[in-house]
Backbone as JSON, one array per atom type, in Angstrom:
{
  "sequence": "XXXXXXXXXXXXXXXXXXXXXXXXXXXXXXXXXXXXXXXXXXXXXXXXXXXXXXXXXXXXXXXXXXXXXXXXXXXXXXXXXXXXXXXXXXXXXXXXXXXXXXXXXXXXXXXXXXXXXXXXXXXXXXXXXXXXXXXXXXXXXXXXXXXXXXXXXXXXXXXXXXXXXXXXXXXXXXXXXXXXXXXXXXXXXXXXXXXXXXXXXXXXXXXXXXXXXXXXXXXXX",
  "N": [[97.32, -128.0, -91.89], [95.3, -125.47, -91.42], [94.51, -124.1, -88.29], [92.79, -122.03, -87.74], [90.97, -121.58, -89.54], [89.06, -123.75, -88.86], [87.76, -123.07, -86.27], [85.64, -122.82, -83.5], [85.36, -120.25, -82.65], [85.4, -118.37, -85.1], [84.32, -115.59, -85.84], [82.27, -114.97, -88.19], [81.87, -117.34, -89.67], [80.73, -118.8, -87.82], [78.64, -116.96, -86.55], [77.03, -117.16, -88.49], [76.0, -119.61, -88.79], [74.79, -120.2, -86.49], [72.68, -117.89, -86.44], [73.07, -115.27, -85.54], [71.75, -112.38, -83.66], [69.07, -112.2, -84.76], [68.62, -115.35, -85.08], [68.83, -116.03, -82.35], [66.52, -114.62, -81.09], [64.39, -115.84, -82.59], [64.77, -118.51, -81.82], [64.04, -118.18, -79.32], [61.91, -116.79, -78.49], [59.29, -116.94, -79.59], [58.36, -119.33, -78.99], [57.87, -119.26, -76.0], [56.62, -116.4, -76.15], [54.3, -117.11, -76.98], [53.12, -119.19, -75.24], [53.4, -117.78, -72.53], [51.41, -115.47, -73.46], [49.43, -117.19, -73.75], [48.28, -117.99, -71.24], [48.9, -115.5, -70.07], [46.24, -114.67, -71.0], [43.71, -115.87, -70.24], [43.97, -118.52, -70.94], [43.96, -118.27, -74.09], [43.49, -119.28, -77.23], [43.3, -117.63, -79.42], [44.42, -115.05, -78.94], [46.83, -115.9, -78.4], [47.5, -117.43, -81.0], [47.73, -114.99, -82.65], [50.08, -113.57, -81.64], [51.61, -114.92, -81.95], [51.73, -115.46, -85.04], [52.23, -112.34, -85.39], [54.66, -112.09, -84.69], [55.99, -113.79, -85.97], [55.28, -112.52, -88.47], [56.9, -109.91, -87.74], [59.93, -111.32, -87.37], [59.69, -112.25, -90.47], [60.39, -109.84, -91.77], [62.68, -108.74, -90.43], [64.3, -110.73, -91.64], [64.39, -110.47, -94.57], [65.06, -108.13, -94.72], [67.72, -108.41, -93.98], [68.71, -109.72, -96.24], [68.54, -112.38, -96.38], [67.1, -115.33, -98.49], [64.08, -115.12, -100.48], [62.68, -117.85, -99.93], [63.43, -119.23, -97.43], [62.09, -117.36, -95.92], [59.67, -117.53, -96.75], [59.5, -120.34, -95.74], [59.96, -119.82, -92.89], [57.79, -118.3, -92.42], [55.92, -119.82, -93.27], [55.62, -122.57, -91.27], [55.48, -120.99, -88.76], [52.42, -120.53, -89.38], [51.46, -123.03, -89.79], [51.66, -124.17, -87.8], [49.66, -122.39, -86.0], [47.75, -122.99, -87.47], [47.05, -125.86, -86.38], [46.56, -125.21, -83.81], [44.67, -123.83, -83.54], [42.63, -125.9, -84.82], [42.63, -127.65, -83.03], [42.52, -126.96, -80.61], [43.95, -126.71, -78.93], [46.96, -125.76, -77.12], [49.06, -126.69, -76.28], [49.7, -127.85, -79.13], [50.42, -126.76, -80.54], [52.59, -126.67, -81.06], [53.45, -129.37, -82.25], [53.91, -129.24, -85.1], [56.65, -128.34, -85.23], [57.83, -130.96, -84.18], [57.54, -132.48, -86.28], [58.96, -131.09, -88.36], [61.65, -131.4, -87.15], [62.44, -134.34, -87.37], [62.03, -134.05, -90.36], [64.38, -132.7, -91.11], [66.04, -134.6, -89.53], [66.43, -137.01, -90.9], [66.72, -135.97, -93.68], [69.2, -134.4, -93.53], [70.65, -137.73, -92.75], [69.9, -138.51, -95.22], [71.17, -137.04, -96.97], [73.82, -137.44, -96.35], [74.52, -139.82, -96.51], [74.38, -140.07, -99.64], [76.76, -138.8, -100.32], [76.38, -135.83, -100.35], [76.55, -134.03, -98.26], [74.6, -131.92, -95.33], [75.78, -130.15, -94.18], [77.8, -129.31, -94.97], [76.79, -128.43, -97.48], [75.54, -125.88, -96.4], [77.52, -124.86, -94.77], [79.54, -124.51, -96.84], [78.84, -121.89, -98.63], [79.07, -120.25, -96.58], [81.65, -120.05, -95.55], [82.99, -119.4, -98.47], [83.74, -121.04, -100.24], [81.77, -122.17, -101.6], [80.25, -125.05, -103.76], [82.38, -126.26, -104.17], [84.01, -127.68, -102.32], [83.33, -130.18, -102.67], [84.11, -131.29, -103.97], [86.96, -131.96, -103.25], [87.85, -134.85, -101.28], [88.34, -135.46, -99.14], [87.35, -133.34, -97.47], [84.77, -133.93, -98.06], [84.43, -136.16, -96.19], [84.85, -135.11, -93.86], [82.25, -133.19, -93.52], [80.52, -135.15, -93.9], [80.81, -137.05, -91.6], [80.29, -135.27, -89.47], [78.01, -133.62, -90.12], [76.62, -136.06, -88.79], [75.98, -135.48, -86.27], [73.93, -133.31, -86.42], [71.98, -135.16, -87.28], [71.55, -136.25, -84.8], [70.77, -133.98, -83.14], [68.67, -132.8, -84.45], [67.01, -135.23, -83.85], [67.05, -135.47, -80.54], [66.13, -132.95, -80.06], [62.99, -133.23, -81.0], [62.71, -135.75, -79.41], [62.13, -134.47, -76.57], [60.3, -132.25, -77.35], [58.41, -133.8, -77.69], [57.28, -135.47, -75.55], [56.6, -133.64, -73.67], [54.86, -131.95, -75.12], [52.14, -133.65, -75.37], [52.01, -134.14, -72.09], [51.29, -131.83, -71.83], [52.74, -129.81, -71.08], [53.23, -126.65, -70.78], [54.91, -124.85, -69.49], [57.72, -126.06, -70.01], [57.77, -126.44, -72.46], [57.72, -123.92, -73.11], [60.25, -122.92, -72.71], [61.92, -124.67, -74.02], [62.48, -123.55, -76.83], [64.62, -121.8, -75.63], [66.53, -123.64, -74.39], [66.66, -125.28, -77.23], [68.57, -123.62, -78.27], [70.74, -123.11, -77.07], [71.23, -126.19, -77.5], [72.15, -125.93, -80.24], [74.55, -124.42, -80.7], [76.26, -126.03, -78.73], [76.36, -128.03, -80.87], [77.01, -126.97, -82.85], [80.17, -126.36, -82.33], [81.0, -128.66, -81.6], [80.55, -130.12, -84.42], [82.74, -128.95, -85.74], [84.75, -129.61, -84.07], [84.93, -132.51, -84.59], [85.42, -132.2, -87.58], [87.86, -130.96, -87.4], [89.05, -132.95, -86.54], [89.09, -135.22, -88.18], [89.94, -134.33, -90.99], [92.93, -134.74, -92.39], [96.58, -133.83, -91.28], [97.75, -132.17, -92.78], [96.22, -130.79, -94.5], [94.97, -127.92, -95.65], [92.26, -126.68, -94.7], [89.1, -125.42, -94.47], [88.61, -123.0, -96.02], [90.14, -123.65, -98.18], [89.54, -126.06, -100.26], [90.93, -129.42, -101.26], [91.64, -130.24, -104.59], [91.88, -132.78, -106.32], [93.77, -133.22, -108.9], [93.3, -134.18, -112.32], [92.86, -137.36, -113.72], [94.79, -138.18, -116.02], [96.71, -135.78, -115.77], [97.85, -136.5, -113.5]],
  "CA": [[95.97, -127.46, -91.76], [94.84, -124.02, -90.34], [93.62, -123.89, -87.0], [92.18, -120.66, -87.69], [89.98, -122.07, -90.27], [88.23, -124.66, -87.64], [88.02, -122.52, -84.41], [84.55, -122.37, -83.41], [85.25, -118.53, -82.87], [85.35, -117.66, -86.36], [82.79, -114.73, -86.07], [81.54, -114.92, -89.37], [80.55, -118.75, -89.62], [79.76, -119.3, -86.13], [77.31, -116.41, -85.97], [76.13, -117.29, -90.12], [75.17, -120.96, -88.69], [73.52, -119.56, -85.2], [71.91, -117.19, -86.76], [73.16, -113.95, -85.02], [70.85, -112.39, -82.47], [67.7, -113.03, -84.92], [68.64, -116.36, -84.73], [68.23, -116.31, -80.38], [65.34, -114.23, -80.83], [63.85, -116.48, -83.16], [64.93, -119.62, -81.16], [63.79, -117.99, -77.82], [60.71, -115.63, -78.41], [58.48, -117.34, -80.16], [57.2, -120.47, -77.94], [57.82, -118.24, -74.88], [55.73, -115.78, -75.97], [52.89, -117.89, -77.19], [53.05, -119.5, -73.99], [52.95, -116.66, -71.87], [50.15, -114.83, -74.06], [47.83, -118.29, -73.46], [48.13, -117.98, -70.05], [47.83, -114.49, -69.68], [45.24, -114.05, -71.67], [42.86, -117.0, -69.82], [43.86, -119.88, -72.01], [42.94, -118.26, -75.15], [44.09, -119.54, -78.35], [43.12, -116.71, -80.58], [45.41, -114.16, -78.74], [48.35, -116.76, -78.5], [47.82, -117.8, -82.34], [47.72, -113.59, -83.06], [50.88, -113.27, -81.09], [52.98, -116.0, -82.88], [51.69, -114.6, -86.4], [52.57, -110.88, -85.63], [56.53, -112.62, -84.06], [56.3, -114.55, -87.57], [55.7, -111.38, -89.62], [58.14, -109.24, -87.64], [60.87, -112.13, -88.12], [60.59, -112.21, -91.71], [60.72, -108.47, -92.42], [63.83, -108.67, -90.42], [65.25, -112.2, -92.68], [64.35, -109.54, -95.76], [66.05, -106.5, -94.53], [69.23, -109.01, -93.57], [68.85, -110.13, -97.66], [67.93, -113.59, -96.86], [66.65, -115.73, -99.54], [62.42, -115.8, -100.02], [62.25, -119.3, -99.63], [63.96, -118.91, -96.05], [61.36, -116.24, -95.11], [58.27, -117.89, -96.45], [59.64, -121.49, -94.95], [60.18, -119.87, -91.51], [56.21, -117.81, -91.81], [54.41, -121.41, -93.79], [55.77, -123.04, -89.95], [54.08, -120.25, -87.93], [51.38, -120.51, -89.94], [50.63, -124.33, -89.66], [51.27, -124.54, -86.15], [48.86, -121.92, -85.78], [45.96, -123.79, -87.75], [46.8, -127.18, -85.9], [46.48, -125.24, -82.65], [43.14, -123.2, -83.55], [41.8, -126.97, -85.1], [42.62, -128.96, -82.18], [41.93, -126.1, -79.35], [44.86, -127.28, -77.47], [47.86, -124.96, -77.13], [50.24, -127.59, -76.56], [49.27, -128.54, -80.45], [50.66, -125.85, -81.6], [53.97, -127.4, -81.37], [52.84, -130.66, -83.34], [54.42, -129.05, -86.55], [57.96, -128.52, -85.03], [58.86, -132.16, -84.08], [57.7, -132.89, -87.92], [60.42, -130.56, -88.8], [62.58, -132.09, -86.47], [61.96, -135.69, -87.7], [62.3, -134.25, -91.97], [65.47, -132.58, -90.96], [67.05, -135.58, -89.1], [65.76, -137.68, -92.37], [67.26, -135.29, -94.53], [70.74, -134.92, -92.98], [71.08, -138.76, -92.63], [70.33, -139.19, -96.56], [72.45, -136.34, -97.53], [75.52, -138.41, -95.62], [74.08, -141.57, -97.51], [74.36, -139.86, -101.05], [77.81, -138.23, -100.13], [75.96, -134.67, -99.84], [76.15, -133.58, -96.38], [74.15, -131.03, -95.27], [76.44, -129.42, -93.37], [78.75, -128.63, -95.88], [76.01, -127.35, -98.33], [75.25, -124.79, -95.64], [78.73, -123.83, -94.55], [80.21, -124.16, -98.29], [78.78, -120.97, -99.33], [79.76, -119.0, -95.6], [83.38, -119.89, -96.06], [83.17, -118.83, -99.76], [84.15, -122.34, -101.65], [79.87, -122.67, -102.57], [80.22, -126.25, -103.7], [83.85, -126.83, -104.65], [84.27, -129.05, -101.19], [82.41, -131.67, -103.12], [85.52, -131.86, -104.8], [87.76, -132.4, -101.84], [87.34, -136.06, -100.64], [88.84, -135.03, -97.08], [85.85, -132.43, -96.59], [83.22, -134.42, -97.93], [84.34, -137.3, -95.44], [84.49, -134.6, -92.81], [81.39, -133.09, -93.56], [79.51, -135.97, -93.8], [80.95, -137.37, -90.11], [80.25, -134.44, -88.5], [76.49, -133.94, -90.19], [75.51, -137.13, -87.98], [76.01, -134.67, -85.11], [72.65, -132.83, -86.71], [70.85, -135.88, -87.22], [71.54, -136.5, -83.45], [70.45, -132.97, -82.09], [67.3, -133.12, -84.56], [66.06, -136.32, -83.02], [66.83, -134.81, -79.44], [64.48, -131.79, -79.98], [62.03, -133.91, -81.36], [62.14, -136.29, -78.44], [62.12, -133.56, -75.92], [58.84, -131.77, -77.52], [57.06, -134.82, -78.03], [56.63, -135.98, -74.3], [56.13, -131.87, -73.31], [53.17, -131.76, -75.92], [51.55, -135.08, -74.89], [51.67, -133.78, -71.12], [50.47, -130.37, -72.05], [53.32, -129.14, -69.83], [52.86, -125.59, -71.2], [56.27, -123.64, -69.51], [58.36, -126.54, -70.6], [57.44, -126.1, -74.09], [57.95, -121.97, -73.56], [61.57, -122.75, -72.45], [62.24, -125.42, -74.97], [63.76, -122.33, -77.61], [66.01, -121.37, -75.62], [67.29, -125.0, -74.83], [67.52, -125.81, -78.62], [69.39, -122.92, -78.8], [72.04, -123.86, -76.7], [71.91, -127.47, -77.93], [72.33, -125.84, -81.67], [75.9, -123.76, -80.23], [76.95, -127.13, -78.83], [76.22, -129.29, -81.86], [77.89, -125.9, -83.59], [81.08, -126.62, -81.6], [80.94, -130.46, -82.06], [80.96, -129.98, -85.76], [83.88, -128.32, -85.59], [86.01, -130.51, -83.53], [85.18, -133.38, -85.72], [85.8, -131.61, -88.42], [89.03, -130.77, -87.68], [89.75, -134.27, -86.29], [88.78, -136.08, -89.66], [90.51, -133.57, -91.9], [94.3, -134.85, -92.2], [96.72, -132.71, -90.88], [98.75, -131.48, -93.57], [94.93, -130.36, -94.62], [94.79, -126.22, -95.76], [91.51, -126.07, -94.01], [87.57, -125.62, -94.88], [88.04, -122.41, -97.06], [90.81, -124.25, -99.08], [89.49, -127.36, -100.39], [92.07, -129.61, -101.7], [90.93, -130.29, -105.52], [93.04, -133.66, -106.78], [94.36, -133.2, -110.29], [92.63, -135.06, -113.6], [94.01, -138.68, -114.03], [95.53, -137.38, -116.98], [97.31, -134.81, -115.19], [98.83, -136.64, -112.3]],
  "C": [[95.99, -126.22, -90.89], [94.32, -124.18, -89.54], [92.36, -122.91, -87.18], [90.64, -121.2, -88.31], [88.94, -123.32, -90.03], [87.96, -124.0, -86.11], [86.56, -122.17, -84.69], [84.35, -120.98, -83.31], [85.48, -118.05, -84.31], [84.13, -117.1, -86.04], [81.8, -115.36, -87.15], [81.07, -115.9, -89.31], [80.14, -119.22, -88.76], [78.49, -118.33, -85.97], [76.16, -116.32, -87.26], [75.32, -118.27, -89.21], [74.08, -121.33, -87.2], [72.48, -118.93, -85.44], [72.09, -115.42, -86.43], [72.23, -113.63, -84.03], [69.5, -112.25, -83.42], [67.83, -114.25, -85.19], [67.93, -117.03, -83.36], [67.34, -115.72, -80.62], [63.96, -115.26, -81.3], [63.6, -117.84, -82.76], [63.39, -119.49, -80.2], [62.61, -117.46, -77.63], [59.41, -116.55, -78.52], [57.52, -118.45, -79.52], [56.91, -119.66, -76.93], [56.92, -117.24, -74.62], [54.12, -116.28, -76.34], [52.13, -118.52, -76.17], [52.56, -118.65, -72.91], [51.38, -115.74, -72.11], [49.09, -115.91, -73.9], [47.41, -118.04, -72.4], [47.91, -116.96, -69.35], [46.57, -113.86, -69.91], [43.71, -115.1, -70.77], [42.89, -118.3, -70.72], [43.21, -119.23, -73.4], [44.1, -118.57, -76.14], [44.35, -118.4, -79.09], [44.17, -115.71, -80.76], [46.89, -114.61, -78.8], [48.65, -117.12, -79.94], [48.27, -116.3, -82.92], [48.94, -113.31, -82.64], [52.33, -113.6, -81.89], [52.83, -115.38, -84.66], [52.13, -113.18, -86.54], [54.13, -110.97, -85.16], [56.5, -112.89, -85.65], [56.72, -113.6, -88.56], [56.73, -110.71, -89.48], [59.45, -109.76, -88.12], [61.2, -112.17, -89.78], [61.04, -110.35, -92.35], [62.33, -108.68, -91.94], [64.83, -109.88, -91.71], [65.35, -111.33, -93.86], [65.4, -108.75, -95.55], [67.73, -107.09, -94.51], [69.81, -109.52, -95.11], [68.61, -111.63, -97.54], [66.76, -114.13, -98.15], [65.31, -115.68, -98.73], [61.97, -117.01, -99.35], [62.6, -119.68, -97.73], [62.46, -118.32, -95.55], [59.9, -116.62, -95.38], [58.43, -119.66, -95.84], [59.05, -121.31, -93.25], [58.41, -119.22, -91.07], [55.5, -119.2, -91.95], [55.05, -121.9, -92.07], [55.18, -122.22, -88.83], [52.46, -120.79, -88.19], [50.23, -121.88, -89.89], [50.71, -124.44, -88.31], [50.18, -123.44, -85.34], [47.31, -122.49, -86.21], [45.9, -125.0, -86.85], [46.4, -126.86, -83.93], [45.42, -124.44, -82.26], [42.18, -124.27, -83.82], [41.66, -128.04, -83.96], [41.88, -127.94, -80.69], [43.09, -126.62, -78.33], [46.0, -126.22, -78.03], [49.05, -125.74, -77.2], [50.53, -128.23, -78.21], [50.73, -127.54, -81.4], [52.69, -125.94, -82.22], [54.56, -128.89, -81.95], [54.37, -130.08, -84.52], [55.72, -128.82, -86.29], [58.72, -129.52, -85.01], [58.91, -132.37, -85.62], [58.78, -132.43, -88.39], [61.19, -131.25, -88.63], [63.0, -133.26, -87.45], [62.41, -135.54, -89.13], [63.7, -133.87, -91.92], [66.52, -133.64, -90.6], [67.0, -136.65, -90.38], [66.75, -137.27, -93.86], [68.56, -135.18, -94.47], [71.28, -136.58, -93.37], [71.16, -139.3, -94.09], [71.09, -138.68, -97.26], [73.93, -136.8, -97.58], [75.71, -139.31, -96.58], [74.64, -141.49, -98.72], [75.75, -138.84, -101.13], [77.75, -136.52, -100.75], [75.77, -134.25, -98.96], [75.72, -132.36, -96.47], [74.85, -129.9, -95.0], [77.4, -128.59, -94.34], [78.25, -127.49, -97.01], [75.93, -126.04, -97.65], [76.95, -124.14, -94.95], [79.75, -123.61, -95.82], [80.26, -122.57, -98.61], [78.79, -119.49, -98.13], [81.1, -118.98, -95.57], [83.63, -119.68, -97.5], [83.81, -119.62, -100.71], [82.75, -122.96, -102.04], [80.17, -124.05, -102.61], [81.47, -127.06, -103.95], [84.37, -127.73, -103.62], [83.91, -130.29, -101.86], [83.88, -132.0, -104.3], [87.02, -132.58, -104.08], [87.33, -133.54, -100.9], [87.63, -136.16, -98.9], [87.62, -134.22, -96.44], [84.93, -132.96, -96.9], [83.11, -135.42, -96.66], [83.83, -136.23, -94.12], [83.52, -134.23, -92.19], [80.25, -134.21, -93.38], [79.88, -136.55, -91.96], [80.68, -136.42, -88.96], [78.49, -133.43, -88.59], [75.59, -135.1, -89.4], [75.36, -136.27, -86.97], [74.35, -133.81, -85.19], [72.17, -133.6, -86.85], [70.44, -136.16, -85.74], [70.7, -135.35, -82.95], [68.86, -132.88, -83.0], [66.46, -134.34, -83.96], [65.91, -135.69, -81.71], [65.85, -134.11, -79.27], [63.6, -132.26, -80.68], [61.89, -134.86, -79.79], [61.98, -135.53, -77.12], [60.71, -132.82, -76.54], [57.94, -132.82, -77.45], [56.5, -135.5, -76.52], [55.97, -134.74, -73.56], [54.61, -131.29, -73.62], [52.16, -132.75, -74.84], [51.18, -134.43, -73.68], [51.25, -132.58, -70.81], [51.4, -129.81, -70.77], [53.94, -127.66, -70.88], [54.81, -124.98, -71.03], [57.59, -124.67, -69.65], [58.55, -125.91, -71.58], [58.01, -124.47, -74.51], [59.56, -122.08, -73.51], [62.34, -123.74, -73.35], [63.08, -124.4, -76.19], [64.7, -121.83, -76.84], [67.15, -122.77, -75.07], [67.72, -125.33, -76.09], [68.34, -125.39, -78.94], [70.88, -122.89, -78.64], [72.53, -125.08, -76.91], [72.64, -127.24, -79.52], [73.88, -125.1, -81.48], [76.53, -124.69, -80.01], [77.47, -128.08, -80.07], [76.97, -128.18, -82.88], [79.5, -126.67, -83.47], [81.71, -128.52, -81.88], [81.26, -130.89, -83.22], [82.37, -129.91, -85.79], [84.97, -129.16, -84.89], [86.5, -131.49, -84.07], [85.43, -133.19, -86.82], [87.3, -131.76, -88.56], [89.94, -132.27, -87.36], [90.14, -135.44, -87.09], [89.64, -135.74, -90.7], [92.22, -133.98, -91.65], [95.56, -134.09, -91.6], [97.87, -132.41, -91.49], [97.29, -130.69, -94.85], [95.19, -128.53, -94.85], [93.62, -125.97, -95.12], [90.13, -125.71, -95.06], [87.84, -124.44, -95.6], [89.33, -122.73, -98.13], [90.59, -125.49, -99.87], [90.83, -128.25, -101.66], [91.64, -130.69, -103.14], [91.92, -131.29, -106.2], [92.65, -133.23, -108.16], [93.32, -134.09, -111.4], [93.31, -136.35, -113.66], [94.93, -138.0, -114.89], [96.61, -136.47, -117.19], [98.82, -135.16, -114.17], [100.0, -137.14, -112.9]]
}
């Protein structure tokens, strides 16, 4: 097996599955400044909901300009967008982070049945940055890997779900603002974590995640 081809420093898929720096901006900005804008503004919603919608829009022009897929760029505005109505319908600011744990919660959901149905998430999403798209699903060594090292995301989605959900509840406002840039560093860890298990699962006469190792046809062997 390649080292090379598991080293959390691989530029390319370490800063694909971070996001690059609109990834941290995107982590880090966005509660922070909603937060900030409530509080400077006198508690006002209107200016804090106006704040997060004009971050939202800027974000996707950039996801466009970077060639991200639509569905990406109207996923990441429809989530502005509802946590902005649930936090203009309720009048509470802390609300407005309601619609994140949900995420949280479909993501950890989603991961755990992907594992179940020997589709890991993880792999779907780094398949097509190491440049074998779905051909891992052919390689019974990377699906195992993938799938053992996708519980690692069901784990860090529950985390930031249970971490917003007592924050909201107590309306503890500059929690909540500093909460993106915590996930962000829990999402580098749980990066890193992948990766170790990864390589720990994977046999070690293994070619490595952009080789998958494609057994023969009965017929063949």
């Amino acid at each position: 097996m390649s080292d090379h081809d598991l080293e959390p420093t691989d530029s390319r898929t370490f800063r694909n599955l971070i996001g690059g720096p609109r990834g941290a901006l995107e982590s880090v900005l966005p509660p922070a400044a909603f937060v900030i804008t409530y509080v400077a503004t006198g508690d006002s919603i209107a200016w804090s909901v106006g704040v997060a919608l004009v971050l939202g829009g800027l974000f996707a022009g950039w996801r466009i300009a970077e060639g991200k897929k639509p569905t990406r760029v109207l996923s990441a505005l429809l989530l502005v967008a509802v946590s902005a109505y649930v936090a203009v319908k309720t009048g509470s600011a802390a609300a407005f982070f309601w619609p994140r744990v949900l995420v949280n919660l479909v993501s950890a959901l989603a991961f755990a049945i992907s594992i179940l149905v020997r589709w890991p998430l993880l792999g779907v999403i780094v398949g097509p940055i190491v440049g074998t798209r779905m051909q891992w699903r052919k390689d019974p060594d990377l699906v195992r890997a993938y799938g053992r090292a996708s519980w690692i995301w069901v784990v860090l989605c529950l985390v930031r779900a249970a971490i917003l959900i007592p924050l909201i509840e107590q309306n503890a406002l500059w929690g909540l603002a500093l909460s993106g840039a915590l996930f962000y560093l829990l999402v580098i860890a749980t990066i890193v974590g992948s990766w170790i298990v990864i390589k720990r699962s994977l046999p070690a006469d293994h070619p490595g995640l952009r080789h998958p190792r494609i057994p023969a046809p009965a017929s063949q062997a």
